[in-house]
NUVOPA-852116 format. One record per residue: x, y, z of N, C-alpha, C in turn; residue number from 0; residue in one letter. Coordinates in nm, 4 decimals. Layout:
<pts>
{n.u X	n.v Y	n.w Z	ca.u X	ca.v Y	ca.w Z	c.u X	c.v Y	c.w Z	n NUM	res A}
...
</pts>
This chain:
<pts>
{n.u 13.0078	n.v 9.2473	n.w 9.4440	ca.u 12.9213	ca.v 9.3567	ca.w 9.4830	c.u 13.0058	c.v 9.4818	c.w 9.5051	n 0	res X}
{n.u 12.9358	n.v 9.5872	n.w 9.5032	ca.u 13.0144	ca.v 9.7542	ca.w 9.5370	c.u 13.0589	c.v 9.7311	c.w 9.6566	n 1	res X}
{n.u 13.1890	n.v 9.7682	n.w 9.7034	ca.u 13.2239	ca.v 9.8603	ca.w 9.8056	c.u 13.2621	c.v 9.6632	c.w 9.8984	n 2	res X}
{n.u 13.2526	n.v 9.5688	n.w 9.8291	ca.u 13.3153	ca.v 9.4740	ca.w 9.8986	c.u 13.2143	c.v 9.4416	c.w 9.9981	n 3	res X}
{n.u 13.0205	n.v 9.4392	n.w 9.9906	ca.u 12.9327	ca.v 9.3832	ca.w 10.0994	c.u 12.9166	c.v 9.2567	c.w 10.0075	n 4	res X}
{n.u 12.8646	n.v 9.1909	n.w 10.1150	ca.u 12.7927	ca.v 9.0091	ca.w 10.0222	c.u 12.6885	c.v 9.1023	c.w 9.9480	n 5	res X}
{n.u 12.6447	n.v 8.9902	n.w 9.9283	ca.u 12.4955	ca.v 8.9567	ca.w 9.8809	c.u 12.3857	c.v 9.0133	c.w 9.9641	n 6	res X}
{n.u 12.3933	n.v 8.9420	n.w 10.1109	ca.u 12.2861	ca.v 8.9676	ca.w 10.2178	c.u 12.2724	c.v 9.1036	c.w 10.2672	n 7	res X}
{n.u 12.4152	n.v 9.1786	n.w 10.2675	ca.u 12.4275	ca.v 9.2721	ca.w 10.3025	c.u 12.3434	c.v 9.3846	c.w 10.2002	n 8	res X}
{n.u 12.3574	n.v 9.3751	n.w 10.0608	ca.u 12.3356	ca.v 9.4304	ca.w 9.9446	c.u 12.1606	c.v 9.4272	c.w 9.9873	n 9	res X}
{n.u 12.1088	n.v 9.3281	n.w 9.9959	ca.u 11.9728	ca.v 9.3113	ca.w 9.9771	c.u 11.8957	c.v 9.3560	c.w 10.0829	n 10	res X}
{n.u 11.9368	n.v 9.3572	n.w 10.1868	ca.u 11.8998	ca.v 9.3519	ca.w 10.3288	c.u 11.8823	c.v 9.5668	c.w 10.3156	n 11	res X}
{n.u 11.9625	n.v 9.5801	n.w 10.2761	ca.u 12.0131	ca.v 9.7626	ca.w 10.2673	c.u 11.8940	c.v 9.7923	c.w 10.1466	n 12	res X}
{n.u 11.8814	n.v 9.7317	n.w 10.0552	ca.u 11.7386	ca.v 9.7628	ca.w 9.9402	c.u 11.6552	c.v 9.7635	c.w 10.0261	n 13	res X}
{n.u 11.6175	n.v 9.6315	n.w 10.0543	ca.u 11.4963	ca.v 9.6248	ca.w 10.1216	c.u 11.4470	c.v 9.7202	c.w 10.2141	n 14	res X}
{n.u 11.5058	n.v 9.7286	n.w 10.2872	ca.u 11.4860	ca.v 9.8657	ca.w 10.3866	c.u 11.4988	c.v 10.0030	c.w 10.3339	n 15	res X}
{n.u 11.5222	n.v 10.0245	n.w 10.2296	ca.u 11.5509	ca.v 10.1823	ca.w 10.1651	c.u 11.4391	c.v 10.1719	c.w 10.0742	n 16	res X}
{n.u 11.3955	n.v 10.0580	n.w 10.0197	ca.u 11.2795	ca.v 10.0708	ca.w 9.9745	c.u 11.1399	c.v 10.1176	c.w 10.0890	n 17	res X}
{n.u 11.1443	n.v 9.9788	n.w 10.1789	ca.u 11.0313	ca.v 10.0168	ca.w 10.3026	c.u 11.0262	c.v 10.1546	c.w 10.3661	n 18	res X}
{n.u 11.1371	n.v 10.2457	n.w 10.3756	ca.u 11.0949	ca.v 10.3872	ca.w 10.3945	c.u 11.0873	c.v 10.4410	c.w 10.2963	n 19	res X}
{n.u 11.1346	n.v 10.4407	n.w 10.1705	ca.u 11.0197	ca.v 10.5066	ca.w 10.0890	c.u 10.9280	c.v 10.4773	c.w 10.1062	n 20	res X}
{n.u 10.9146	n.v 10.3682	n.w 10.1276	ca.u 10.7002	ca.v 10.3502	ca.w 10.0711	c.u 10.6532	c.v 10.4300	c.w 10.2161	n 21	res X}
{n.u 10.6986	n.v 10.3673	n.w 10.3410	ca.u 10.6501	ca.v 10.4565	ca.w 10.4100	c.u 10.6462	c.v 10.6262	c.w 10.4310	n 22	res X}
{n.u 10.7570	n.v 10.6782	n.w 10.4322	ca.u 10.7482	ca.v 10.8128	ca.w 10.3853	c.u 10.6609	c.v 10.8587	c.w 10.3186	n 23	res X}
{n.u 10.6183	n.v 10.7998	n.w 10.2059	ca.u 10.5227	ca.v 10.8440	ca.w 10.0941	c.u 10.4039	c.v 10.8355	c.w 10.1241	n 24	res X}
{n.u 10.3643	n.v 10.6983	n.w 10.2220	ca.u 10.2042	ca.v 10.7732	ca.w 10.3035	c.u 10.2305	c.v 10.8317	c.w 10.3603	n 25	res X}
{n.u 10.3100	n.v 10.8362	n.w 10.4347	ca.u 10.3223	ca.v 10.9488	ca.w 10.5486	c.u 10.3083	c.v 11.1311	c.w 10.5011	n 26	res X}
{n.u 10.3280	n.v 11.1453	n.w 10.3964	ca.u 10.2987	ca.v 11.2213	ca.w 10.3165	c.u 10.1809	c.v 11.2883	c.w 10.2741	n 27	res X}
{n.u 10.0877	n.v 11.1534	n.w 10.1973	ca.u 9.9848	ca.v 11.1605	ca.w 10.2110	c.u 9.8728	c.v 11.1666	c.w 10.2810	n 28	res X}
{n.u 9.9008	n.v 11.1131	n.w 10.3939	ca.u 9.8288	ca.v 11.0917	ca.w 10.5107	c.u 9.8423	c.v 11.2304	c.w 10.5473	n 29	res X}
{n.u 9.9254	n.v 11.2639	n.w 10.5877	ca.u 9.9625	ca.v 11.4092	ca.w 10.6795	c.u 9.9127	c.v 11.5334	c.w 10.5821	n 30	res X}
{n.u 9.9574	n.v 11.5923	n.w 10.4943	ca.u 9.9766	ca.v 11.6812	ca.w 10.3855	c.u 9.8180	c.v 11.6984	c.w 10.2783	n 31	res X}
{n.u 9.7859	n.v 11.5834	n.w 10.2409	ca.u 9.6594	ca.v 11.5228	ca.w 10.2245	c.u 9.6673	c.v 11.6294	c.w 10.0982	n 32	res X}
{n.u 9.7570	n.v 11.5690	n.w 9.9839	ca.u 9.7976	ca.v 11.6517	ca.w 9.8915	c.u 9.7107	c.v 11.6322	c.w 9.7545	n 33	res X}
{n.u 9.6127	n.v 11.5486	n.w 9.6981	ca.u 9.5261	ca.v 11.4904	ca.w 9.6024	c.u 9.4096	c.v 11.5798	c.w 9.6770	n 34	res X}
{n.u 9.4035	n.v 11.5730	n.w 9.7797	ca.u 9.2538	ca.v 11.6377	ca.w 9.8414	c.u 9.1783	c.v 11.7586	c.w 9.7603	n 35	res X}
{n.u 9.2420	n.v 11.8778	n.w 9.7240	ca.u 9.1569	ca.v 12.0205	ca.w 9.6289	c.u 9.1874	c.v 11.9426	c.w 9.5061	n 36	res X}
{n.u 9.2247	n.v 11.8585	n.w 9.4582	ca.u 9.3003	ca.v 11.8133	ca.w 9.3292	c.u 9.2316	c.v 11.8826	c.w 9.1889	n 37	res X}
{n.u 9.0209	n.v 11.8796	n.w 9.2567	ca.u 8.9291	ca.v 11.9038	ca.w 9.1324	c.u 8.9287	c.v 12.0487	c.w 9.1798	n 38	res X}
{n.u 8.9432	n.v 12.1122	n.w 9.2865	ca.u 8.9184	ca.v 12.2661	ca.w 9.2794	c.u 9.0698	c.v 12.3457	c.w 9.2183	n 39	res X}
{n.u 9.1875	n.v 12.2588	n.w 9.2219	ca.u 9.3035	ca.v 12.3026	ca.w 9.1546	c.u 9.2848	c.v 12.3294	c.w 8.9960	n 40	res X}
{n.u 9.2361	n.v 12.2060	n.w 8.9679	ca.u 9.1701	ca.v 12.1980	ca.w 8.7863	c.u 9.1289	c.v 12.2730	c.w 8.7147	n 41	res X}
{n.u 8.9922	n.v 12.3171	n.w 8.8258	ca.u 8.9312	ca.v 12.3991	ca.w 8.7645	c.u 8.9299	c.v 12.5557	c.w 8.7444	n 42	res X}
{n.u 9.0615	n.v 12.6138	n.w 8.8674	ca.u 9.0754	ca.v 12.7311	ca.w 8.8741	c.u 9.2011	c.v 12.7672	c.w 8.7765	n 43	res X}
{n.u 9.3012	n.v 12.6517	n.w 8.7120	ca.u 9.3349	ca.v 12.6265	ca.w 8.6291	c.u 9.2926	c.v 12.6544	c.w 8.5163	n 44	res X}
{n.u 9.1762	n.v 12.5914	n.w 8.4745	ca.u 9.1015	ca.v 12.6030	ca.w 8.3481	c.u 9.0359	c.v 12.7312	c.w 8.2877	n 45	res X}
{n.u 9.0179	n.v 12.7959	n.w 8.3930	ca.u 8.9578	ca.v 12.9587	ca.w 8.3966	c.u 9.0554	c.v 13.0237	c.w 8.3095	n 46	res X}
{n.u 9.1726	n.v 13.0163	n.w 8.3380	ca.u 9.2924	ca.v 13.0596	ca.w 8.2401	c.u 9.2946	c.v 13.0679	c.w 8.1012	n 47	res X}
{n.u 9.2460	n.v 12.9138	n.w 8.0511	ca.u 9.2258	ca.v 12.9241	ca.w 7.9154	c.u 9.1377	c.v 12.9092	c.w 7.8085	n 48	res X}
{n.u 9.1388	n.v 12.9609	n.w 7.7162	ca.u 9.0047	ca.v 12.9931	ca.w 7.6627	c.u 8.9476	c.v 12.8878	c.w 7.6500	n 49	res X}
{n.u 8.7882	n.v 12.9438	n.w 7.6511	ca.u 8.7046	ca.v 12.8338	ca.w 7.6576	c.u 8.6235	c.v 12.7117	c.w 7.5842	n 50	res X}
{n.u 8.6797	n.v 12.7349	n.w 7.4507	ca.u 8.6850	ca.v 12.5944	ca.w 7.3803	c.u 8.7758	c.v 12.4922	c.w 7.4226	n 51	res X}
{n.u 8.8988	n.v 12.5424	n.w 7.4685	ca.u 8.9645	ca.v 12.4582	ca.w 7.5155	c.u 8.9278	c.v 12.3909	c.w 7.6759	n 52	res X}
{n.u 8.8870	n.v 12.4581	n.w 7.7789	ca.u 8.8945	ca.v 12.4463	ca.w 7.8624	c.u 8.7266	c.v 12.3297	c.w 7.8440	n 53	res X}
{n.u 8.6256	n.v 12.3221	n.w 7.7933	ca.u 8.5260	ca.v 12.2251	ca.w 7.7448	c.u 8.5651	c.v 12.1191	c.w 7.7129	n 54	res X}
{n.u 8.6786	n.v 12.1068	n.w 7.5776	ca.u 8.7488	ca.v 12.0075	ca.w 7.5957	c.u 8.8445	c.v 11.9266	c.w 7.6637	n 55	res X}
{n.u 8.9130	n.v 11.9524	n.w 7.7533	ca.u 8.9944	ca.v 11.8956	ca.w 7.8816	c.u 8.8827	c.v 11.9107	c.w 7.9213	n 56	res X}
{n.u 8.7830	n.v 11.9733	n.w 7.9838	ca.u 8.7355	ca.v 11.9087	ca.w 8.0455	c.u 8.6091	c.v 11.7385	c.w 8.0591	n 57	res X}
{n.u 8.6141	n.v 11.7641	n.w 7.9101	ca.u 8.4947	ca.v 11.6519	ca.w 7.8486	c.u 8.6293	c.v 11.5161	c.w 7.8662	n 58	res X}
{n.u 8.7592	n.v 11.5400	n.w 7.8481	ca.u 8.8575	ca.v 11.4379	ca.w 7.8605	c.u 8.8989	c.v 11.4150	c.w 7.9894	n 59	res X}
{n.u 8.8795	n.v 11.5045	n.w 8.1164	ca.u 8.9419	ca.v 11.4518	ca.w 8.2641	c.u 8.8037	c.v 11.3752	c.w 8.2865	n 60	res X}
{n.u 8.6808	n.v 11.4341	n.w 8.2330	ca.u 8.5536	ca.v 11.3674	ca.w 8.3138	c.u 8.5445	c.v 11.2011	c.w 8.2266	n 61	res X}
{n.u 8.5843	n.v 11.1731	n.w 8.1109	ca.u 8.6155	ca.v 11.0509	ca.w 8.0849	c.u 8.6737	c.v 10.9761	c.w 8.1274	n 62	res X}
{n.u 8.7655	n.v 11.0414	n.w 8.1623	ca.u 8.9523	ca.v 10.9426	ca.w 8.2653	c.u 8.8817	c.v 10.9141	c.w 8.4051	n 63	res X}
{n.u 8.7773	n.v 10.9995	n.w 8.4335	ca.u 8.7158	ca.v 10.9759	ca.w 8.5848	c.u 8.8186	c.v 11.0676	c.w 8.6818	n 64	res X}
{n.u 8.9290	n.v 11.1884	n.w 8.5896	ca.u 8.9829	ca.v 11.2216	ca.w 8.6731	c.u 8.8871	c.v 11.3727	c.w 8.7271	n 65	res X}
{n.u 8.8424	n.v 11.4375	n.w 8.6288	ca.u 8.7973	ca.v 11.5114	ca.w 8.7543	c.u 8.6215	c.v 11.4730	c.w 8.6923	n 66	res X}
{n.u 8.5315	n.v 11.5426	n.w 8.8318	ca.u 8.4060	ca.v 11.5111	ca.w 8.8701	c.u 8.2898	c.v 11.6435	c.w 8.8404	n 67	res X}
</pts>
């Protein structure tokens, strides 16, 4: 292993650097609540570009179920 740890040591150090990522990352979400405007972001987006195009993305997010 790197740097001369076992095994246990190696795994034990993942494991836990994984578990705060994951936690961090709700914590994130939870707090910040960053998906929330997700469909009013889209669509003020879409205003931008012309509007054949913007019919089509939009006939394709409302398929994906991504926007509503």
């Amino acid at each position: 292993m790197p740097a001369g740890v076992t095994w246990g040591q190696y795994i034990s150090f993942s494991i836990a650097a994984m578990l705060s990522m994951l936690a961090g990352s709700q914590v994130v979400h939870l707090y910040y609540k960053p998906l929330q405007d997700l469909n009013e972001y889209i669509n003020r987006e879409l205003k931008n570009l012309p509007d054949n195009i913007q019919v089509q993305i939009k006939d394709d997010l409302s398929k994906d179920g991504i926007l509503k």
